[in-house]
ROTOR-519854 format. One record per residue: x, y, z of N, C-alpha, C, O in turn. Coordinates in steps of 0.05 Angstrom, whole numbers. Layout:
N
<node n_px="X" n_py="Y" n_pz="Z" ca_px="X" ca_py="Y" ca_pz="Z" c_px="X" c_py="Y" c_pz="Z" o_px="X" o_py="Y" o_pz="Z"/>
...
//
This chain:
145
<node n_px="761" n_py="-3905" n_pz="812" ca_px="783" ca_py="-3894" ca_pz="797" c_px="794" c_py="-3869" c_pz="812" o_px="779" o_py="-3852" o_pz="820"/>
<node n_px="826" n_py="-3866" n_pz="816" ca_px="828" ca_py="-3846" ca_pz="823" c_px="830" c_py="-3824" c_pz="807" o_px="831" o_py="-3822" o_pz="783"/>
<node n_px="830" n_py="-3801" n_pz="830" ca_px="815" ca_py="-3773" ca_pz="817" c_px="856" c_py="-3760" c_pz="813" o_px="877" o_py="-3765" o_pz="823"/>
<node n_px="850" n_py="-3750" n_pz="801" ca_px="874" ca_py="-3728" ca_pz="787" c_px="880" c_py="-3712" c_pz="807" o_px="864" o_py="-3712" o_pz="825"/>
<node n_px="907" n_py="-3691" n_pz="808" ca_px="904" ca_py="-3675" ca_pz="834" c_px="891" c_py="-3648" c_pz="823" o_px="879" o_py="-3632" o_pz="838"/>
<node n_px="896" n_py="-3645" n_pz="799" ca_px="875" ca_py="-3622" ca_pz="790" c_px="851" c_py="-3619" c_pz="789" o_px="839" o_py="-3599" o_pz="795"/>
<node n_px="841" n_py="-3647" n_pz="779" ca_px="808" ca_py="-3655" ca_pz="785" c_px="799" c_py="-3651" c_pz="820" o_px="778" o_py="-3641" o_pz="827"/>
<node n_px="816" n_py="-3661" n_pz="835" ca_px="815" ca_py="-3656" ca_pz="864" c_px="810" c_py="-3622" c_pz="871" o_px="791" o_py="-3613" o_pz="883"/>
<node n_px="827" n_py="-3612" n_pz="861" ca_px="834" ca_py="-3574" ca_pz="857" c_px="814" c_py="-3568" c_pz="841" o_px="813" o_py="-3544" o_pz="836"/>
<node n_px="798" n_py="-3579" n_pz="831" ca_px="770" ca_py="-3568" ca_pz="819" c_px="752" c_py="-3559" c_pz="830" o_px="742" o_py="-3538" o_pz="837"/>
<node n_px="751" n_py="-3587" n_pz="831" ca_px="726" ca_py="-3598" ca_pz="863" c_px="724" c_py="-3585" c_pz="883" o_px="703" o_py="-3584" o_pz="895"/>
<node n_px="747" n_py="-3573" n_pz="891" ca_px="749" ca_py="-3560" ca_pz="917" c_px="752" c_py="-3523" c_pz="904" o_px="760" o_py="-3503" o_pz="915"/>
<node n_px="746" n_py="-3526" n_pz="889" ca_px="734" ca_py="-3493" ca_pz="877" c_px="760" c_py="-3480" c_pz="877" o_px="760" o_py="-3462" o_pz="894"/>
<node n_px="783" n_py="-3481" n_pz="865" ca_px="807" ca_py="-3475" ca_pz="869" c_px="813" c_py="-3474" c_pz="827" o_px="812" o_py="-3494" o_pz="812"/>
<node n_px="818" n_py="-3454" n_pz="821" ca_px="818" ca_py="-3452" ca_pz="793" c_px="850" c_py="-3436" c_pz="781" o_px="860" o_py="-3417" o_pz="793"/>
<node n_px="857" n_py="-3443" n_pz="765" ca_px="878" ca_py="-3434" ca_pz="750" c_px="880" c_py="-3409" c_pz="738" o_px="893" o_py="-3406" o_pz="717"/>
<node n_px="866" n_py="-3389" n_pz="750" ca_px="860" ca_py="-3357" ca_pz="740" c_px="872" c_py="-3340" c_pz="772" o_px="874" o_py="-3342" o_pz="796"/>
<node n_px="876" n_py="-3327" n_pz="754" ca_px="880" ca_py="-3295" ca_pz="778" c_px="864" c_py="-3287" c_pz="800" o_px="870" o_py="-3277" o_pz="822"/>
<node n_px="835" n_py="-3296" n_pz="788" ca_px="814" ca_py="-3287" ca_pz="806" c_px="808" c_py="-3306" c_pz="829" o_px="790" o_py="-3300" o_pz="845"/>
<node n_px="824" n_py="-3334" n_pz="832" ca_px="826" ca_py="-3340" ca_pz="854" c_px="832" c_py="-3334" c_pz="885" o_px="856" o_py="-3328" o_pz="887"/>
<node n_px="821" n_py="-3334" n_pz="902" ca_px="825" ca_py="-3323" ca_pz="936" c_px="853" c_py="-3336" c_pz="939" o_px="863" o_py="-3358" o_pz="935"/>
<node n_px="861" n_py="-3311" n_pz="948" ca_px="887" ca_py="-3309" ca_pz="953" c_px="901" c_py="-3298" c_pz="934" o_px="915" o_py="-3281" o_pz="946"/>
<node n_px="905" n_py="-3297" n_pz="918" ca_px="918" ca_py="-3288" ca_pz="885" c_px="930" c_py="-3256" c_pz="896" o_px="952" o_py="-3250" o_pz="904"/>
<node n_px="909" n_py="-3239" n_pz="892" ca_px="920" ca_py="-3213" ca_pz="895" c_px="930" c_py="-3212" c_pz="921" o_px="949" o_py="-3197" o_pz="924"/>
<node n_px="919" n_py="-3226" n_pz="945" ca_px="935" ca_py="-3218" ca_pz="965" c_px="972" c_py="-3231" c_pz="960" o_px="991" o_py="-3219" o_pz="970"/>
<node n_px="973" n_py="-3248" n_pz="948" ca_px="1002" ca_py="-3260" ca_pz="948" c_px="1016" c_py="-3237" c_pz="928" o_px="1040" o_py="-3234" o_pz="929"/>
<node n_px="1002" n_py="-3222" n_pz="911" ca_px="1014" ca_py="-3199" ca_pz="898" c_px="1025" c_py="-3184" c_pz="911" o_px="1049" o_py="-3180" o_pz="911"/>
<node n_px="1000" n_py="-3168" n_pz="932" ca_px="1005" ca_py="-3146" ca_pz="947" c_px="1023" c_py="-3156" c_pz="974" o_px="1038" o_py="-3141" o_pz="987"/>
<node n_px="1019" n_py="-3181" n_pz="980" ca_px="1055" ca_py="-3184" ca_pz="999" c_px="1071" c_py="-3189" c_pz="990" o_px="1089" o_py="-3195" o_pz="1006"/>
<node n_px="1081" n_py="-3191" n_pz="960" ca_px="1107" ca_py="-3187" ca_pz="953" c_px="1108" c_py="-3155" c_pz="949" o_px="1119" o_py="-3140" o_pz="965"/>
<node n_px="1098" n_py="-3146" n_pz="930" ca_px="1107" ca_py="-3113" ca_pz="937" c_px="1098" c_py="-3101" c_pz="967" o_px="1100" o_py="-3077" o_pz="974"/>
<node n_px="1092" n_py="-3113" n_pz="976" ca_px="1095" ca_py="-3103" ca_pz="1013" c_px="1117" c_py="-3113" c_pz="1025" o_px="1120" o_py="-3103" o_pz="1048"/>
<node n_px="1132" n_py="-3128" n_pz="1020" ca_px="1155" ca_py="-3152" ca_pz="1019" c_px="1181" c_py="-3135" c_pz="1010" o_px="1202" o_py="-3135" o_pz="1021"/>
<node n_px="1172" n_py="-3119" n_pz="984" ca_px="1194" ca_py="-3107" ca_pz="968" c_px="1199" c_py="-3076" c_pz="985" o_px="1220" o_py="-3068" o_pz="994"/>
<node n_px="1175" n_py="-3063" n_pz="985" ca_px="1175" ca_py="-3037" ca_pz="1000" c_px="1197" c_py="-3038" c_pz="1025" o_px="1213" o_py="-3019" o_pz="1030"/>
<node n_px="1195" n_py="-3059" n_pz="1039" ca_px="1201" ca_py="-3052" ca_pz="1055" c_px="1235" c_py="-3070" c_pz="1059" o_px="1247" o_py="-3077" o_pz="1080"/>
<node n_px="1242" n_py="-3075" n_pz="1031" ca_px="1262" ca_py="-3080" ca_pz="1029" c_px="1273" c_py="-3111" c_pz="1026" o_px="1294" o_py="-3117" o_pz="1014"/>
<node n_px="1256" n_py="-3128" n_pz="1037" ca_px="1257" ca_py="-3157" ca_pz="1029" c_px="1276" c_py="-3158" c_pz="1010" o_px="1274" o_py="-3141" o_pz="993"/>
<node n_px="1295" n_py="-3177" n_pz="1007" ca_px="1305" ca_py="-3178" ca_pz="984" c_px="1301" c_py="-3208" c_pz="962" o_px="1294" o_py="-3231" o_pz="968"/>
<node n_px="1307" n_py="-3195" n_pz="933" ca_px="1297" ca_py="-3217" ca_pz="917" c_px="1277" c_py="-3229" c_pz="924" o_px="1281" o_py="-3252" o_pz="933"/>
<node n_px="1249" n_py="-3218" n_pz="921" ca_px="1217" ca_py="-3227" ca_pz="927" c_px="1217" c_py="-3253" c_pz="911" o_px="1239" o_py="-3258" o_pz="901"/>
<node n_px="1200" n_py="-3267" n_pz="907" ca_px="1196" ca_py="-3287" ca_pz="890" c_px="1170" c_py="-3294" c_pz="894" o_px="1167" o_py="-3292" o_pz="918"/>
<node n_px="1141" n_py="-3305" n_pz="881" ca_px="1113" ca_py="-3322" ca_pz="886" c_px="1116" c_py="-3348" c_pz="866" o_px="1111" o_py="-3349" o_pz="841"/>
<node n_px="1120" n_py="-3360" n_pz="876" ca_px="1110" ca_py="-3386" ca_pz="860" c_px="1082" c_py="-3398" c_pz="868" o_px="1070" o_py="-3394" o_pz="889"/>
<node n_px="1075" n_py="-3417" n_pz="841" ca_px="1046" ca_py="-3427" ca_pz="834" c_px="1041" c_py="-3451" c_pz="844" o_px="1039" o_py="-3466" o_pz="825"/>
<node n_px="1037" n_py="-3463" n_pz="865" ca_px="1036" ca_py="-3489" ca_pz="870" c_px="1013" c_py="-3508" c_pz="865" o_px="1011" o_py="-3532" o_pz="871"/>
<node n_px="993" n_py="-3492" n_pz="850" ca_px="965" ca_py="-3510" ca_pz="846" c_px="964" c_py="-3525" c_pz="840" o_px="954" o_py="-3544" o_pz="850"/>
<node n_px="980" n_py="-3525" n_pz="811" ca_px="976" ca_py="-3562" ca_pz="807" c_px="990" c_py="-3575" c_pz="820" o_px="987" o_py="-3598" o_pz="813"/>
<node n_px="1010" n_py="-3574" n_pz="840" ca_px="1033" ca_py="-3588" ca_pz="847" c_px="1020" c_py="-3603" c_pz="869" o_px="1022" o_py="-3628" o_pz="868"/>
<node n_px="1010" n_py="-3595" n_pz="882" ca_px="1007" ca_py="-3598" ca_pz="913" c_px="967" c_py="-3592" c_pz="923" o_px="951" o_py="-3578" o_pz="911"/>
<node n_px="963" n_py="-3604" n_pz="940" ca_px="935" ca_py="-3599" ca_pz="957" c_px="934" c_py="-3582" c_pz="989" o_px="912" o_py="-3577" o_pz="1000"/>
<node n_px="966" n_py="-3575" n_pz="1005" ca_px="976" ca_py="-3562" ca_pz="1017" c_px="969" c_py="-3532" c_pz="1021" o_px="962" o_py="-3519" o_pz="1041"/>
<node n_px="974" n_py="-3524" n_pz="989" ca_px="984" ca_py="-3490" ca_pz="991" c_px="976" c_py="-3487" c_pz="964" o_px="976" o_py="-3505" o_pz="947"/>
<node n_px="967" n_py="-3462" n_pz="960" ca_px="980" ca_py="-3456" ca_pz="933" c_px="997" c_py="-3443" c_pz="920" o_px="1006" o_py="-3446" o_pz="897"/>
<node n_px="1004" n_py="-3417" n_pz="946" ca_px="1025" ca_py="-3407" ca_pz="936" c_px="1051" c_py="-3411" c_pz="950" o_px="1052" o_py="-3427" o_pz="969"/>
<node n_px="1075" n_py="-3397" n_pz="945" ca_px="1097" ca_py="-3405" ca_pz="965" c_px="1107" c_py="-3372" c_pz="951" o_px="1107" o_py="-3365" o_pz="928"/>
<node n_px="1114" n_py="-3358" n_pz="972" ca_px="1125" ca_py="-3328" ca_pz="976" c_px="1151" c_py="-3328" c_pz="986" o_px="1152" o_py="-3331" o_pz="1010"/>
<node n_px="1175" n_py="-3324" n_pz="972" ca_px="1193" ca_py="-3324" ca_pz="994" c_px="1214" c_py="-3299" c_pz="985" o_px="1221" o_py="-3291" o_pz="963"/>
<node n_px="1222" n_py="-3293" n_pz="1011" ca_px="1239" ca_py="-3264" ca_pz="1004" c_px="1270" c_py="-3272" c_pz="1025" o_px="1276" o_py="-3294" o_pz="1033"/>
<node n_px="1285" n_py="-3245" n_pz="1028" ca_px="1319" ca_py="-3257" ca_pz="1031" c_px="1320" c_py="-3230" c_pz="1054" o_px="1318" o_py="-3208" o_pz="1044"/>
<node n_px="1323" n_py="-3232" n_pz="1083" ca_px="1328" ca_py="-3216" ca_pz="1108" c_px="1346" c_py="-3208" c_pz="1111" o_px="1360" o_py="-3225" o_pz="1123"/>
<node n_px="1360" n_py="-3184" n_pz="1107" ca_px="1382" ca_py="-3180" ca_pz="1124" c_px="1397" c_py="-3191" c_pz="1153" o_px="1417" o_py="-3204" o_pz="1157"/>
<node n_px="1373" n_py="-3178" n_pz="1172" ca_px="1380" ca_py="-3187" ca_pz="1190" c_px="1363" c_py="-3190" c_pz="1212" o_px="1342" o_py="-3180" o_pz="1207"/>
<node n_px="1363" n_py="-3204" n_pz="1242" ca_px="1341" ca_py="-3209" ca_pz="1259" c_px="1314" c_py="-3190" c_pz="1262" o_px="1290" o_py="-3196" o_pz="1266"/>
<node n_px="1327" n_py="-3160" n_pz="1259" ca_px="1319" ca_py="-3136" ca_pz="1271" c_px="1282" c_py="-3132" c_pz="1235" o_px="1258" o_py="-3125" o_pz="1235"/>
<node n_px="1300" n_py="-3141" n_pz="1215" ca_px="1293" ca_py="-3130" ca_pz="1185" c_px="1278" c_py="-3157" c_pz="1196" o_px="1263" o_py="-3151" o_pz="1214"/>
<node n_px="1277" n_py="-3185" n_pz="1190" ca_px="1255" ca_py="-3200" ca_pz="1198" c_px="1236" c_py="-3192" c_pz="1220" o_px="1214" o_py="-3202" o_pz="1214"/>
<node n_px="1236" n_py="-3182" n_pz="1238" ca_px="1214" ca_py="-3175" ca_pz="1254" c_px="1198" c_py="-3153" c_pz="1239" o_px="1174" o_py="-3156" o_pz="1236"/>
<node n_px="1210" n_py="-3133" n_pz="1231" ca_px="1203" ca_py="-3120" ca_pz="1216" c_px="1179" c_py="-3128" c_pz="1189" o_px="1156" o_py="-3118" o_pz="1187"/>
<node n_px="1193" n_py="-3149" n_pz="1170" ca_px="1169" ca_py="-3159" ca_pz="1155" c_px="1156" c_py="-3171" c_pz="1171" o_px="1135" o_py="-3159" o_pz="1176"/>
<node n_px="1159" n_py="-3191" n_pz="1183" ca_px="1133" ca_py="-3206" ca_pz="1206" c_px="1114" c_py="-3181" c_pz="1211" o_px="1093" o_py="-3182" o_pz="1198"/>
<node n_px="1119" n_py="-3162" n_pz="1225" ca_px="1097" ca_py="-3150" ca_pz="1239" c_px="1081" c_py="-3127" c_pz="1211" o_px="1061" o_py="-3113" o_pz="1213"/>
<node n_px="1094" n_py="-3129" n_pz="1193" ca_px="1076" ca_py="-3117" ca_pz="1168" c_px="1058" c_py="-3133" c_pz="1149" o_px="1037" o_py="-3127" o_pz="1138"/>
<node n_px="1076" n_py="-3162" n_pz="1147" ca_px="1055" ca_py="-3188" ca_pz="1144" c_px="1029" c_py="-3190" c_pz="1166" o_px="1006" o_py="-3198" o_pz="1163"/>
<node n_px="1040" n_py="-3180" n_pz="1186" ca_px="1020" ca_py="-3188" ca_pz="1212" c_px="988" c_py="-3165" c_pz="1209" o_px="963" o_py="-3168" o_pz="1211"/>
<node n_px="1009" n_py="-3141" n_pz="1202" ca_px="991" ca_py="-3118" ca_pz="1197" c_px="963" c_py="-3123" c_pz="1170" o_px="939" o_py="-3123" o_pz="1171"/>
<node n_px="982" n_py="-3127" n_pz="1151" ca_px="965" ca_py="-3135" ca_pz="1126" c_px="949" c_py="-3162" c_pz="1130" o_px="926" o_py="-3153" o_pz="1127"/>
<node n_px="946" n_py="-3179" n_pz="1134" ca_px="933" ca_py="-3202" ca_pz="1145" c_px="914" c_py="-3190" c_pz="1169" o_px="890" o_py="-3195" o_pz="1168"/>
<node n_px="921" n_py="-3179" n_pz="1185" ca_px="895" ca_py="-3178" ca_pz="1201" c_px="878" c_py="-3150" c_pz="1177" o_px="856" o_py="-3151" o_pz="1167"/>
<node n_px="896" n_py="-3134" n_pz="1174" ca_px="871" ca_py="-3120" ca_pz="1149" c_px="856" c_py="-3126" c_pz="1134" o_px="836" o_py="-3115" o_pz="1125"/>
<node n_px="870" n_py="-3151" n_pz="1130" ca_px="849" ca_py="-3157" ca_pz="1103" c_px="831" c_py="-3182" c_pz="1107" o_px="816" o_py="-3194" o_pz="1091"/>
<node n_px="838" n_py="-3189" n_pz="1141" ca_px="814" ca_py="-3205" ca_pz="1147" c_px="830" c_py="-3241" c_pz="1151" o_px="818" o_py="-3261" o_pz="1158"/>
<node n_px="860" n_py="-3238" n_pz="1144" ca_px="872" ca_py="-3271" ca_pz="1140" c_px="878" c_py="-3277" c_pz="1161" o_px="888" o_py="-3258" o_pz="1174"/>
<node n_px="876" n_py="-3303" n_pz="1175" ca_px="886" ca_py="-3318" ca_pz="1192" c_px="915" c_py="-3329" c_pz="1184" o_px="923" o_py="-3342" o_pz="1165"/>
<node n_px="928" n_py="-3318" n_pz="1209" ca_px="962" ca_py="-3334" ca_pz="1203" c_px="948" c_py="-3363" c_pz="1226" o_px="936" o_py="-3364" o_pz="1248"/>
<node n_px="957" n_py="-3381" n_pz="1206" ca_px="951" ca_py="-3407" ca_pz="1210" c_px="978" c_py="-3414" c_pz="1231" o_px="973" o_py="-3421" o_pz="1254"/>
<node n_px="1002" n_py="-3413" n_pz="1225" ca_px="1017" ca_py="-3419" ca_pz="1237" c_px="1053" c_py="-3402" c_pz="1225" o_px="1065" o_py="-3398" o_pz="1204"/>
<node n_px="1056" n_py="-3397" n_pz="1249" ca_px="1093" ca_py="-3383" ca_pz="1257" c_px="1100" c_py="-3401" c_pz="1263" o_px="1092" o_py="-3414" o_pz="1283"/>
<node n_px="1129" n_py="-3411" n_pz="1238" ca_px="1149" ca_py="-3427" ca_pz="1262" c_px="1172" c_py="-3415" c_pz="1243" o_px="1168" o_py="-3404" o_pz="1221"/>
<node n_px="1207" n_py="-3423" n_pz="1261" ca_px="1229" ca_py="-3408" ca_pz="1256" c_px="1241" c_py="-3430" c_pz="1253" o_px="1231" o_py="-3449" o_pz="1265"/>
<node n_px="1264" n_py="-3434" n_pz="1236" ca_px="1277" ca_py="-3463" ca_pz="1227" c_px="1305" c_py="-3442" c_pz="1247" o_px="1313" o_py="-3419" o_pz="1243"/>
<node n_px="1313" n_py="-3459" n_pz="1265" ca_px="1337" ca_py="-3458" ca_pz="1273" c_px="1359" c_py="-3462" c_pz="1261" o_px="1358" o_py="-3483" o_pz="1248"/>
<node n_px="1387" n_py="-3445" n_pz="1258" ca_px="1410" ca_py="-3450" ca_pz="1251" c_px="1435" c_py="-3441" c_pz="1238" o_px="1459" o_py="-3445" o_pz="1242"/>
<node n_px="1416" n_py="-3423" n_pz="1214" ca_px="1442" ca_py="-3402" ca_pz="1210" c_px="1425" c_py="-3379" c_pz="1212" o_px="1406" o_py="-3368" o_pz="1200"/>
<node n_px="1446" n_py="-3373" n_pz="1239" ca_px="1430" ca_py="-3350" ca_pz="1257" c_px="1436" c_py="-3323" c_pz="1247" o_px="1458" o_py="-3314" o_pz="1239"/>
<node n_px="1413" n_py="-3311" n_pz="1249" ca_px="1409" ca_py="-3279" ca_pz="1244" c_px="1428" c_py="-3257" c_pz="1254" o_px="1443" o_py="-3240" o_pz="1244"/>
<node n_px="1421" n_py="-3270" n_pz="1285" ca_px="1430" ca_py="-3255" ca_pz="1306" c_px="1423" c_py="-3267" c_pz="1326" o_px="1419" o_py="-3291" o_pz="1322"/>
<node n_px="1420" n_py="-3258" n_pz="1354" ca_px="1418" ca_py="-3260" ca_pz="1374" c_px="1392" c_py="-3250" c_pz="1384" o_px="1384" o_py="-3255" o_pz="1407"/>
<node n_px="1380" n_py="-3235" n_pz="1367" ca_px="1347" ca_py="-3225" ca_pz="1370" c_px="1332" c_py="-3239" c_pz="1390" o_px="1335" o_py="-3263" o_pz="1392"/>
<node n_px="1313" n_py="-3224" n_pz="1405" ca_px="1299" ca_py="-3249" ca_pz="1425" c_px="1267" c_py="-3230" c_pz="1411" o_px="1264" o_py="-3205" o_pz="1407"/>
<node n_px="1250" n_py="-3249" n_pz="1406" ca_px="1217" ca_py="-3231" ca_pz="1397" c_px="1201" c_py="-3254" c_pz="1408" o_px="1207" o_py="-3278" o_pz="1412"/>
<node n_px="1181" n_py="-3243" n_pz="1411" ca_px="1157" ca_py="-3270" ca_pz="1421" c_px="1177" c_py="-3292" c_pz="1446" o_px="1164" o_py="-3313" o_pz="1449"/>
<node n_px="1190" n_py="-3293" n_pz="1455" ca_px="1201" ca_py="-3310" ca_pz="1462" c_px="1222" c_py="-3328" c_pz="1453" o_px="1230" o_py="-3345" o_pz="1470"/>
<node n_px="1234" n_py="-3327" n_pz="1427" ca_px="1241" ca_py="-3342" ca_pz="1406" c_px="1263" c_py="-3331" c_pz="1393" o_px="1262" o_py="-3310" o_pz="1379"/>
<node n_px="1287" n_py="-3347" n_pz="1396" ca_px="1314" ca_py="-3335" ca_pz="1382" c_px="1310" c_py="-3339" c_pz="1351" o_px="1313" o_py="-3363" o_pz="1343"/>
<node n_px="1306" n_py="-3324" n_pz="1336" ca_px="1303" ca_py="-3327" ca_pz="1307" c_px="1331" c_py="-3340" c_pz="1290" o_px="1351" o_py="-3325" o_pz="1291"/>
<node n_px="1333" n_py="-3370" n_pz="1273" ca_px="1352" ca_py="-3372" ca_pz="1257" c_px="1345" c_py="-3357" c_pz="1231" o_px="1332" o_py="-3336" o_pz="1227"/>
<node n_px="1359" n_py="-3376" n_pz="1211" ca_px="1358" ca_py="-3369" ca_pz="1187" c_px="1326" c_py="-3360" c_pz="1168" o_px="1321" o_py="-3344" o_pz="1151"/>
<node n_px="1309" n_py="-3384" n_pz="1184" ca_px="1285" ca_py="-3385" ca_pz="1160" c_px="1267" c_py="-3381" c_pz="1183" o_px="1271" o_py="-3393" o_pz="1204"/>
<node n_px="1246" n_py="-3364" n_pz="1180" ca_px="1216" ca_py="-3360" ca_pz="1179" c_px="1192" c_py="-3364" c_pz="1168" o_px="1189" o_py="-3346" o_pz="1151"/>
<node n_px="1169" n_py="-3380" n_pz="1170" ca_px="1150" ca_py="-3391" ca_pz="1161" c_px="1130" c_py="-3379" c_pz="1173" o_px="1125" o_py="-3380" o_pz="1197"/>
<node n_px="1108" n_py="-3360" n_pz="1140" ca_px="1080" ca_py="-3358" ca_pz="1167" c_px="1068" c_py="-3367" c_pz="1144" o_px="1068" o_py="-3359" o_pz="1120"/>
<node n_px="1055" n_py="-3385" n_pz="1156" ca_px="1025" ca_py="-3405" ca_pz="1136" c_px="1003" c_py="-3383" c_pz="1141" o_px="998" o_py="-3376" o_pz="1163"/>
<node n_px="988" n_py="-3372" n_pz="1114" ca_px="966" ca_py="-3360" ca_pz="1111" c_px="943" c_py="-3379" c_pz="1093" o_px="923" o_py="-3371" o_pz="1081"/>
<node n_px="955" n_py="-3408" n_pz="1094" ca_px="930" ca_py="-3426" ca_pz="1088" c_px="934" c_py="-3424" c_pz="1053" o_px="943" o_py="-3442" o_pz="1040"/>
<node n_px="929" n_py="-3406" n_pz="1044" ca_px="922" ca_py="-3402" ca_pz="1014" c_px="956" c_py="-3390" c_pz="1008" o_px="958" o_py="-3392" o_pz="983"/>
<node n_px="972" n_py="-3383" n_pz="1015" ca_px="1004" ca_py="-3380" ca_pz="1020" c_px="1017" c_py="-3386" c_pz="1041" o_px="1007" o_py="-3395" o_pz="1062"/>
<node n_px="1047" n_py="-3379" n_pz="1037" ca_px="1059" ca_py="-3394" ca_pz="1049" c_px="1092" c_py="-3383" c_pz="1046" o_px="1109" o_py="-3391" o_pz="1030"/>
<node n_px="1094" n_py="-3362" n_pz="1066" ca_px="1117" ca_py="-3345" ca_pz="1064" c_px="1142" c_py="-3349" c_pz="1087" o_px="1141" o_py="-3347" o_pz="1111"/>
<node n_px="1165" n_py="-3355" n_pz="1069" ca_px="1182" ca_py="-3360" ca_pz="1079" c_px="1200" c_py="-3329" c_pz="1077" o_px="1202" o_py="-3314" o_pz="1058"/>
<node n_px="1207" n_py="-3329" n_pz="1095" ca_px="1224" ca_py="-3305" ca_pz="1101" c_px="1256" c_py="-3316" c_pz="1107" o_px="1255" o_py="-3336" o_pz="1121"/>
<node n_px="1280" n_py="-3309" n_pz="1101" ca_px="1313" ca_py="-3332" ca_pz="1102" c_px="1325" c_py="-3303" c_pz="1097" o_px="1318" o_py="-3281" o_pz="1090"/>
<node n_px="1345" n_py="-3317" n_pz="1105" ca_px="1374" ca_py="-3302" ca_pz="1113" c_px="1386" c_py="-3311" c_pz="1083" o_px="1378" o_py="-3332" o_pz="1074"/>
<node n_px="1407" n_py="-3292" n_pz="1068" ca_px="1415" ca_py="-3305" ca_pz="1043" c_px="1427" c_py="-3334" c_pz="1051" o_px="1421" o_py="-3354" o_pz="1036"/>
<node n_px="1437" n_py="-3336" n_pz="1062" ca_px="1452" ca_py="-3367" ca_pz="1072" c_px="1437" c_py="-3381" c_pz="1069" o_px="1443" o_py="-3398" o_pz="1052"/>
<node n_px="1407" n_py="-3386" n_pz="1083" ca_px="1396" ca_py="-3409" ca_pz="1082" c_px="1381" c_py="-3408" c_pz="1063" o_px="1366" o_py="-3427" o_pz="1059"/>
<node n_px="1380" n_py="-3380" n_pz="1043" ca_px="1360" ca_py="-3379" ca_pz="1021" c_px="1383" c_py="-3402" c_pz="1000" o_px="1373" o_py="-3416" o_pz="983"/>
<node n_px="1403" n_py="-3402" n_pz="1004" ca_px="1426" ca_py="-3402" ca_pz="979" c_px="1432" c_py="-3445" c_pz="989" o_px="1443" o_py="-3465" o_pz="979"/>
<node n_px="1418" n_py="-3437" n_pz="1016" ca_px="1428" ca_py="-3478" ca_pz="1022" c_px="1399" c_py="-3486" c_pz="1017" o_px="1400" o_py="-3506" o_pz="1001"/>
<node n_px="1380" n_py="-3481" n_pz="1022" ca_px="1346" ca_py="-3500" ca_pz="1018" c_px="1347" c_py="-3495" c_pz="993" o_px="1342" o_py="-3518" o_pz="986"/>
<node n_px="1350" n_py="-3481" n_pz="971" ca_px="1344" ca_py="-3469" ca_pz="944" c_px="1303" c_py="-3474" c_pz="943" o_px="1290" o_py="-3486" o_pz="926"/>
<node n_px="1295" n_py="-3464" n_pz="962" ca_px="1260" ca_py="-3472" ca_pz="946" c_px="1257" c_py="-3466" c_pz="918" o_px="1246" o_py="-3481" o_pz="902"/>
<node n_px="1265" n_py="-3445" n_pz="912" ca_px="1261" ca_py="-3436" ca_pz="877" c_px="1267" c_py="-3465" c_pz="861" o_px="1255" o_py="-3475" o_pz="842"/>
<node n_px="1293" n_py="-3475" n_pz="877" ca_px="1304" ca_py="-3505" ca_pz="842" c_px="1283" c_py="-3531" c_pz="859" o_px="1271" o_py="-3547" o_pz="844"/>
<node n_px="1282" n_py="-3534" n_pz="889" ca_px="1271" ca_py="-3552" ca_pz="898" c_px="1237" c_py="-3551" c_pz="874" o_px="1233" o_py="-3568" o_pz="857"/>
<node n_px="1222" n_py="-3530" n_pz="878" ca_px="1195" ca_py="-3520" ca_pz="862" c_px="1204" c_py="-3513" c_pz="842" o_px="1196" o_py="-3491" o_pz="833"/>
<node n_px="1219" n_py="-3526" n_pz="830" ca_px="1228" ca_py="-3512" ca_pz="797" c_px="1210" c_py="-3511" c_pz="783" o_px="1207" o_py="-3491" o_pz="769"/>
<node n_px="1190" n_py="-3534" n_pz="783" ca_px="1162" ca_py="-3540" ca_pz="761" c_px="1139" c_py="-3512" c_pz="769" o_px="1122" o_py="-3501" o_pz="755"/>
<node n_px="1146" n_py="-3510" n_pz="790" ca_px="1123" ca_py="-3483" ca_pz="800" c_px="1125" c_py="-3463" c_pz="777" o_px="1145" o_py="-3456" o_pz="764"/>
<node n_px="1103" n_py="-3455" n_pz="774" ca_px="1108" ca_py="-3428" ca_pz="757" c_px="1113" c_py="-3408" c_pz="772" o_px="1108" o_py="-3412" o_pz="795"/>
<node n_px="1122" n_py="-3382" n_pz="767" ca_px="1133" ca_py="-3368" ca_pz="779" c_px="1119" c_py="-3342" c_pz="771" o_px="1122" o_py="-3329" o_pz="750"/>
<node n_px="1099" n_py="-3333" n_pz="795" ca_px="1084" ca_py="-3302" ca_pz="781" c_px="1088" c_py="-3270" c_pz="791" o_px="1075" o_py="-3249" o_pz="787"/>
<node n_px="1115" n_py="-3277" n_pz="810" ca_px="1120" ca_py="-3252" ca_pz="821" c_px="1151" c_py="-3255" c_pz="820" o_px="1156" o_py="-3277" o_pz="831"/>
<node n_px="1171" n_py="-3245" n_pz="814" ca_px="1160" ca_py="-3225" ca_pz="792" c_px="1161" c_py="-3237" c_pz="763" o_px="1177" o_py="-3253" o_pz="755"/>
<node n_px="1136" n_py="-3225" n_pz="748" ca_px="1122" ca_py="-3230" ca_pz="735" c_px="1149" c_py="-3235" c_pz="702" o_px="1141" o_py="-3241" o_pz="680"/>
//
């Protein structure tokens, strides 16, 4: 018989409370997100949805210079607190700017997978064409609260 995807999210010690790993850290990078200006923070709940992620973080960049900016304070807080960035990648296309960092002309959207989240960083343009918020409409939504 198959198993449920919640029953799966059981099993794998993953629970529907606060006190799950990762939880407060997806707190404390949206108000680290907000401090430093991110605009319109957002955390959605992906547990029951998905076996991927569970959370999805996404905030709105001014511009090339203000995304490097969050990157390297995401970068900061993650090695503090001990998280592996699983993976950086940059969706090419509606461009920032002309920025060159790491090697890499930054477009619209930024992705850094921390395994247990999953933060997208966008330019309003491409926040306003992907819509993740209506795409994850069913997500619950815990930041802001």
């Amino acid at each position: 018989m198959e198993e449920s995807l919640q029953e799966t999210r059981n099993k794998n010690h993953v629970q529907d409370s606060p006190g799950i790993p990762g939880y407060e850290d997806v707190l404390c990078i949206c108000k680290l997100l907000e401090e430093h200006k991110g605009g319109n923070v957002a955390a959605l709940d992906l547990r029951k949805l998905n076996l991927w992620t569970d959370f999805f973080i996404i905030a709105t960049v001014s511009s090339g210079t203000h995304l490097q900016g969050l990157l390297r304070h995401i970068k900061d807080y993650a090695d503090a607190q001990g998280l592996n960035v699983l993976r950086r990648t940059q969706r090419e296309g509606t461009a920032v700017n002309n920025t060159q960092a790491n090697g890499s002309s930054h477009g619209g959207w930024s992705l850094i997978d921390l395994g247990t989240a999953v933060i997208h960083l966008m330019t309003a343009q491409s926040r306003e064409f992907y819509e993740l918020e209506v795409l994850w409409s069913s997500a619950g939504r815990i930041y802001p609260a």
